[in-house]
N, C-alpha and C positions, 0 to 999 in steps of 0.2 A: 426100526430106525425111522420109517414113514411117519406111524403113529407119536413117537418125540419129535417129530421136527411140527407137526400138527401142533401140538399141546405147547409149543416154546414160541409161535409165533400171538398167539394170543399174551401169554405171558410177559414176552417184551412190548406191546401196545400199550399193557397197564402201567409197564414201569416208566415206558415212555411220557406217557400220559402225567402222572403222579409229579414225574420231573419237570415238567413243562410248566405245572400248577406251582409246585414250590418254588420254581426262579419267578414268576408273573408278579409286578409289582403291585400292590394293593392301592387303588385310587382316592380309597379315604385315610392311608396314615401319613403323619404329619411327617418331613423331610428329618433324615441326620444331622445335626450339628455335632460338631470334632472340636471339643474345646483343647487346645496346648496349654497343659498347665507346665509352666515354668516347671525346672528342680532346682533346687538350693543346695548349692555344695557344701560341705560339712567346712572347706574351709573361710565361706565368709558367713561366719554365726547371724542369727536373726537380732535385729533391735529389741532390746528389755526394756525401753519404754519410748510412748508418741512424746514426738514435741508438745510443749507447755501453750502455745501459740500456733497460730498459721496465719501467713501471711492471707488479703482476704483476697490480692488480686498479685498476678504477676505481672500484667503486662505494664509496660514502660512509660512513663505518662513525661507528656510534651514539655520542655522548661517553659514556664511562666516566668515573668521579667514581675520583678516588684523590686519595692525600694522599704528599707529598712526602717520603722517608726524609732525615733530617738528613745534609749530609754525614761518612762514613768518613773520622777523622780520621789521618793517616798519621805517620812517623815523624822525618817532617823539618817542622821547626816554620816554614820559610816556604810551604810547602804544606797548614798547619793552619787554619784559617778561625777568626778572631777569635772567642773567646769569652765571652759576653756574662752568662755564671750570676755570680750575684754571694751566691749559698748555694751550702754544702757539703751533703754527705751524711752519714746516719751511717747503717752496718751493723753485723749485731752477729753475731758467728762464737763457737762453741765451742772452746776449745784444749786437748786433750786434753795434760793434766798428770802425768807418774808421777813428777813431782816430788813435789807438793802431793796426787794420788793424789785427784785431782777435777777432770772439764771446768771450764776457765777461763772463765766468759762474759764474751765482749769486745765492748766496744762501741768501733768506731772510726771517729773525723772523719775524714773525706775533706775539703781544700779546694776551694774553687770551682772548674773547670774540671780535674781529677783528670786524668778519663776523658778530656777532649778534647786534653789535653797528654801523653801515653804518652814522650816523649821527657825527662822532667824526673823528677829526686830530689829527697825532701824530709826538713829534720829531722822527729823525732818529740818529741813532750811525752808521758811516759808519766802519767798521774794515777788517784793511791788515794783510794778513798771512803774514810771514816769509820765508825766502829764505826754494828750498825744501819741501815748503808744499803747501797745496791746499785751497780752498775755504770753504771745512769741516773741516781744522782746529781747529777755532773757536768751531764750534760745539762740536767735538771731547773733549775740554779741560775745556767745562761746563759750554758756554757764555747764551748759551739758558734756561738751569735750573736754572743757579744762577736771569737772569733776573725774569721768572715764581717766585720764593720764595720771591725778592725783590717788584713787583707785587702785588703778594698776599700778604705783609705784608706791603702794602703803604709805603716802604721803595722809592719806583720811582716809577713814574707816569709811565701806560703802555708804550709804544715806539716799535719803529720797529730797525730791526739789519737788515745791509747791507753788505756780507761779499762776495766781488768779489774775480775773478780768476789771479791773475799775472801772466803771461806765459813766460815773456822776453819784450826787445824792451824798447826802453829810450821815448817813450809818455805813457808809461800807465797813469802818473799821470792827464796829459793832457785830458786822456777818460775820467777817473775817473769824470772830474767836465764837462767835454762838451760832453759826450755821456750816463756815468750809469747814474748821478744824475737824468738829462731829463726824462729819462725811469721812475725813481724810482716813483718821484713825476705824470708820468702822468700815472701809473698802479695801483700806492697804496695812500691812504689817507696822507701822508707823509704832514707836514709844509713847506709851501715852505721860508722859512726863515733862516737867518746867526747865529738866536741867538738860534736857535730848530735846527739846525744839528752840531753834534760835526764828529770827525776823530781820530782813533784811528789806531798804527802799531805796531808789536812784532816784535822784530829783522829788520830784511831788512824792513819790512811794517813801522815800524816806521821811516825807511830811508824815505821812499814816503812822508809818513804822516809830514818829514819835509818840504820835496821839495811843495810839494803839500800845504799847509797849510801857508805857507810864502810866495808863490808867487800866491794865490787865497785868499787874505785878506778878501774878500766880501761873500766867500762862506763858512764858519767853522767860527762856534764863541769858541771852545775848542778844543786842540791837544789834545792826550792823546802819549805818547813816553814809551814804553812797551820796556827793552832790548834794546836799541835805539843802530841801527849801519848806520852811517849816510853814505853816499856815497863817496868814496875817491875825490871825484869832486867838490861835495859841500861842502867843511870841508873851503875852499878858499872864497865862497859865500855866507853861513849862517851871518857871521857877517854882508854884506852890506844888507842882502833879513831884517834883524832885525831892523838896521839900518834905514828901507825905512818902519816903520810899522808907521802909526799914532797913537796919542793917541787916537782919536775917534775909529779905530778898534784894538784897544789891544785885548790880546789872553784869554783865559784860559789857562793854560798849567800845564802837569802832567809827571813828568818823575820819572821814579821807573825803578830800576837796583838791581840784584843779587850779593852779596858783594865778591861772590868768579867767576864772568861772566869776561870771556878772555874783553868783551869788553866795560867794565866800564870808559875805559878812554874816550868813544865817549858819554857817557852817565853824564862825569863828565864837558867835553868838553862845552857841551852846557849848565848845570848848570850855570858853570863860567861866561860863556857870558853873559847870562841872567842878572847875580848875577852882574856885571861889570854896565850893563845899565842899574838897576833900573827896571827891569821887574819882578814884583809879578810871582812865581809860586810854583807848587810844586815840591820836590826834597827826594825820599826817596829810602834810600838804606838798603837792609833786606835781609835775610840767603837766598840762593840759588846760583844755576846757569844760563848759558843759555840754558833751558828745558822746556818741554811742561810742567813738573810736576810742574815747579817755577808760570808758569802761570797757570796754572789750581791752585794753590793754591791762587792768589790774584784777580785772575776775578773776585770776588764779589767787594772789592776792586775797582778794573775800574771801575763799573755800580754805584757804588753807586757815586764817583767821577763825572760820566758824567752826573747823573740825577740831580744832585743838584744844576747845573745853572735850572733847567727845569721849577722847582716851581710845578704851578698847572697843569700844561700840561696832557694829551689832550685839547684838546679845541674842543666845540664846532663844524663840522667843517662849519656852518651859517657864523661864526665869526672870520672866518682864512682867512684873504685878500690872494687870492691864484693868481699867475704873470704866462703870458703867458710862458714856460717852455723853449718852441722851439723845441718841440718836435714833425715831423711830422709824418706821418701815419704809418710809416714802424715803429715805436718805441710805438705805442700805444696799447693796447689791446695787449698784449704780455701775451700768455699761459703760465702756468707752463710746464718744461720739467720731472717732474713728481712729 
């Protein structure tokens, strides 16, 4: 028994020993990680395929304030969005003259809805101020809102107003058809045609609107004679410029005069003539003077007069045969001057 307890105490040292060694953590291996893998229960199946997409961010992004751009209106009018302006515009452009050998300042009507209809042509009213007055005339005496109400109640077809500057100098008339017209037609959708542009003048402008209108047969298919004071020059002329008109281009013609106006005898003058040769026109003589107020009271009057050759006008502008103008580069692309 001595001899085994000898031989067992050695024995348990080693085991001692060997156990000490294999619990001792080793200082060079690298620590445990314990990954938790998820299990998937049998009763929610795995997805059979990724999404087509991913969104590329989730988080939440701050509202931004903005304001809606009007729709781009395009060129096919059932792809255009109803338009609701029921006012025009007016701009007023420079037209450089070596006619009349002076920028023309021009003020022109745009009708309601111009800009959001690019697919449409329209006649033009070209209209002369009066001695002493300017280009805002017209405007001034309610040629532009009477048109807007006439518009909006398909009383005339939309159209554009052309209301140049007179400054002096015996060619303006001569700009008028060999310098503005060119401009008009190659800045604005304008008709280029005799029977879709009329010409209209108040006092002195209706002087031009003689001169001008009887020795340009090919360009105006209606005068319109506002106040009419014809030019001491041509009172000698008017009868052979009549004279020398074909029946193929006969006029429209409208002359209205104030029954107390110093100058009704230049207004009765050419009635007579007319009345003498057989020329259809109109002739109407009503309370007033020679005053912005006499016209500002019958401008609706003029517009409705001048639309009613016009029928269904605009047109189309696919279907508007439009003729080289002659108008080169210095006269195209012409900005407004504000």
């Amino acid at each position: 028994m001595h001899n085994f307890t000898r031989l067992l105490i050695p024995f348990a040292a080693v085991v001692l020993f060997l156990s000490a060694c294999i619990a001792a953590p080793r200082l060079d291996a690298p620590p445990t990680i314990v990954l938790e893998i998820p299990t998937v229960k049998a009763s929610q199946p795995l997805p059979t395929a990724l999404p087509t997409s991913l969104p590329t961010s989730t988080a939440t992004a701050r509202p931004i304030e903005t304001h809606t751009p009007a729709p781009t209106p395009t060129l096919l009018p059932t792809a255009t969005p109803e338009c609701q302006d029921v006012a025009g515009t007016v701009t007023e452009i420079d037209v450089p003259s070596p006619t009349a050998d002076y920028p023309m300042r021009t003020r022109v009507y745009l009708p309601p809805c111009y800009e959001a209809r690019p697919d449409l042509a329209y006649p033009v009213l070209y209209l002369l101020h009066g001695r002493g007055h300017t280009q805002a005339t017209w405007d001034e005496i309610g040629v532009n809102e009477a048109a807007d109400q006439l518009i909006a109640s398909d009383a005339a077809p939309p159209f554009l107003i052309v209301m140049p500057r007179e400054v002096g100098g015996d060619r303006f008339g001569d700009a008028v058809v060999i310098d503005l017209i060119p401009v008009i037609e190659a800045n604005f959708r304008a008709i280029d045609s005799r029977d879709y542009r009329a010409l209209g003048g108040m006092s002195r402008g209706g002087g031009w609107t003689l001169r001008i209108g009887l020795q340009y047969l090919q360009t105006f298919g209606a005068l319109g004679f506002h106040s009419l004071a014809i030019f001491f020059v041509d009172e000698v002329r008017v009868n052979g410029w009549i004279d020398d008109v074909p029946e193929s281009e006969l006029l429209q013609i409208y002359i209205d005069i104030g029954e107390v106006d110093d100058l009704i005898i230049s207004a009765e003058f050419l009635h007579e003539l007319l009345e003498d040769k057989g020329i259809t026109h109109t002739f109407i003589v009503q309370p007033g003077g020679h005053s912005t107020a006499y016209w500002s009271a019958h401008v609706e009057e003029y517009l409705r007069w001048y639309a009613a050759a016009w029928g269904s006008a605009p047109f189309n502008l696919q279907d508007v045969e439009q003729s080289e103008s002659g108008c080169d580069d210095t006269c195209r692309g012409l900005l407004p001057t504000r």
